[in-house]
N, C-alpha and C positions, 0 to 999 in steps of 0.2 A: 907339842909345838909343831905348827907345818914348817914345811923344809920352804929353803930359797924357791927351787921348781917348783911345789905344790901350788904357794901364792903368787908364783907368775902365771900357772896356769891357771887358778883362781880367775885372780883377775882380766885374762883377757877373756875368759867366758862371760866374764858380768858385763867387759865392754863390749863384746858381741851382743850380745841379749839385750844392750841398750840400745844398739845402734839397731838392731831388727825392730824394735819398740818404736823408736823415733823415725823410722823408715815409713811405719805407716800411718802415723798421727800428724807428722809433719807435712805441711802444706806442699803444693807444686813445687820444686824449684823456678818453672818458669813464674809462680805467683809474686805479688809483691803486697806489701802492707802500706797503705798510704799512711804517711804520720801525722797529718792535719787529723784524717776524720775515724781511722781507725778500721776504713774499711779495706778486705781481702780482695785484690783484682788479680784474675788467673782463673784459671781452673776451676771450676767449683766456688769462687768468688762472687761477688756483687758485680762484675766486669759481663757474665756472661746473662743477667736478667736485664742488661742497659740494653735499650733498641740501637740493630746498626743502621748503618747511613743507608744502605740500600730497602730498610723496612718503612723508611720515613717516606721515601717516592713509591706511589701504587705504578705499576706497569701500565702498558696500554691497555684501552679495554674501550666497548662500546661505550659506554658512558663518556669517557674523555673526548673519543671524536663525535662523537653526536651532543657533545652539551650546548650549553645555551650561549648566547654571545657575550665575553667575558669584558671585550672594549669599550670605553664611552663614548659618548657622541662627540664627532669633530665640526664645532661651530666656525672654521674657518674655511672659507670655499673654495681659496687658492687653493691651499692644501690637498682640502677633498680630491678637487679636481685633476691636480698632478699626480696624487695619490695612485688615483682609477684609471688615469693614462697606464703609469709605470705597470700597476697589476695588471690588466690587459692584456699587456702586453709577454710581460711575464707566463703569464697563462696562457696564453697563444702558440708562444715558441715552444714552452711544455707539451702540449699536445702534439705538435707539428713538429716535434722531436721523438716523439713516444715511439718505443718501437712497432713493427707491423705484425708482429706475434707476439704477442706481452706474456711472461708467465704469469699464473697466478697470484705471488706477491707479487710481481709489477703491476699487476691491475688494482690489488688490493691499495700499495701504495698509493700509486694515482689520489683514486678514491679517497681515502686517508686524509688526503695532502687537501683536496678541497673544502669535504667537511672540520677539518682543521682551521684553514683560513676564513672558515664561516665564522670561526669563535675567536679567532685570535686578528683578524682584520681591524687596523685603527681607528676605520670611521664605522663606531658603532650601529648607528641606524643604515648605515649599508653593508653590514653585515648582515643586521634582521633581513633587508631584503635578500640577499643572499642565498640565506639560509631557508626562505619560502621558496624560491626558486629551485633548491636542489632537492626540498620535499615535492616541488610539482614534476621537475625535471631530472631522475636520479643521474648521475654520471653513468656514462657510456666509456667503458675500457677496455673493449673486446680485440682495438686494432689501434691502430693510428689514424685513419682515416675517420670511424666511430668518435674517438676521443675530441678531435679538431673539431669533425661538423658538429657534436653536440654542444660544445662549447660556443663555437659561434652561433648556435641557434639562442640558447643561452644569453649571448650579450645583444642581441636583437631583438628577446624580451623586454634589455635594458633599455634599449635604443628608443623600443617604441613608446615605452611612459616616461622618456625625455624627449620626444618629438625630433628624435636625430635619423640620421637616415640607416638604412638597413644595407649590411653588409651583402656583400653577395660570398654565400661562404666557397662557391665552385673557385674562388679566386683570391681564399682568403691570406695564401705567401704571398697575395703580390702587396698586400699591406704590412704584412708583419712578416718581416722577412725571418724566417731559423735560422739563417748560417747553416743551410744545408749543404753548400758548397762543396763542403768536407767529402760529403760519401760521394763514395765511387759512381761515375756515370756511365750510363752500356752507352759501347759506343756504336756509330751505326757502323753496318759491313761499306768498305772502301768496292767500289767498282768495279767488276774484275777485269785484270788484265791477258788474258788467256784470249788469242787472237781465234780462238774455235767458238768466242763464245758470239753467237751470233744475233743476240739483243745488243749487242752495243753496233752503236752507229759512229765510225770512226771521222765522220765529214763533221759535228757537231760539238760542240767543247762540253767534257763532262759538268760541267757544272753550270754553266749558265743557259746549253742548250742554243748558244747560238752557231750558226754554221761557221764551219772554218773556213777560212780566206787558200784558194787555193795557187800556189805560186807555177811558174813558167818559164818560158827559156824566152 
């Protein structure tokens, strides 16, 4: 007969050896069992052969900015035509806002951004045209200056097979104004007043250069 000790020690060696048994047959604890379908999500589950959310969107890539025009055609003319004002203009202040050193992605974005609106533009058939135009005339994003004049050469393409008049683009913020307001203006140097300096002529009013009126007794 074993003693009281023997089968105490007995037995907690069998519940060791079980719980080591069940430690590696047993599933994740973070697993679960769904009780509809009877499938394992966790670990080693049916959870990890599901596609995630971020495998469903492909990234960017050439194909996406260069595809084909995905809009259909806008049979209404109002539309169109308010449409092509507002873009314009959009793309105008974009350029005439870019900066005058772009990095590499600022240039790439630029870029990007138009053959994008080539396929995602609401009036389809001016997208197509669009999209011929940026094959004939690739974007220019080397500066600020590059970026503005290409595009307005660009919409003077448009100009001329609508029989509109042609921008002059040496002048083209005085149409589409950026709101460049903001950045800082050099200021010019003020006159000097240093009575040695002997280019100023004190008989004449600095600024309008007329003679001063001389007073007497």
């Amino acid at each position: 007969m074993l003693s009281r000790f023997a089968k105490a020690f007995l037995a907690t060696t069998v519940l060791l050896f079980l719980l080591t048994v069940m430690a590696f047959i047993h599933p994740n604890p973070m697993s679960y069992v769904d009780p509809w379908t009877g499938n394992l999500f966790g670990e080693g589950g049916v959870e990890k052969s599901l596609p995630r959310p971020s495998d469903d969107l492909p990234g960017p890539s050439s194909n996406i900015v260069h595809g084909t025009v995905i809009m259909p055609k806008l049979a209404n003319e109002t539309a169109k035509a308010a449409l092509g004002r507002a873009t314009w203009k959009l793309m105008h202040t974009m350029t005439l806002r870019f900066p005058e050193h772009p990095t590499p992605d600022e240039r790439s974005a630029l870029s990007s951004y138009f053959h994008l609106t080539s396929r995602l533009y609401p009036c389809g058939e001016c997208a197509e045209e669009f999209q011929m135009l940026l094959k004939k005339f690739p974007p220019q994003t080397a500066s600020r200056r590059s970026a503005s004049l290409w595009l307005c050469s660009l919409h003077n393409e448009v100009n001329k097979r609508l029989n509109k008049s042609i921008f002059d683009c040496a002048h083209l913020d005085d149409e589409y104004d950026c709101g460049c307001g903001d950045e800082p203006i050099k200021k010019t140097p003020s006159p000097s007043s240093d009575p040695m300096d002997l280019e100023i002529d004190p008989s004449k009013d600095d600024l309008t250069g007329v003679g001063m009126i001389k007073g007497g007794r």
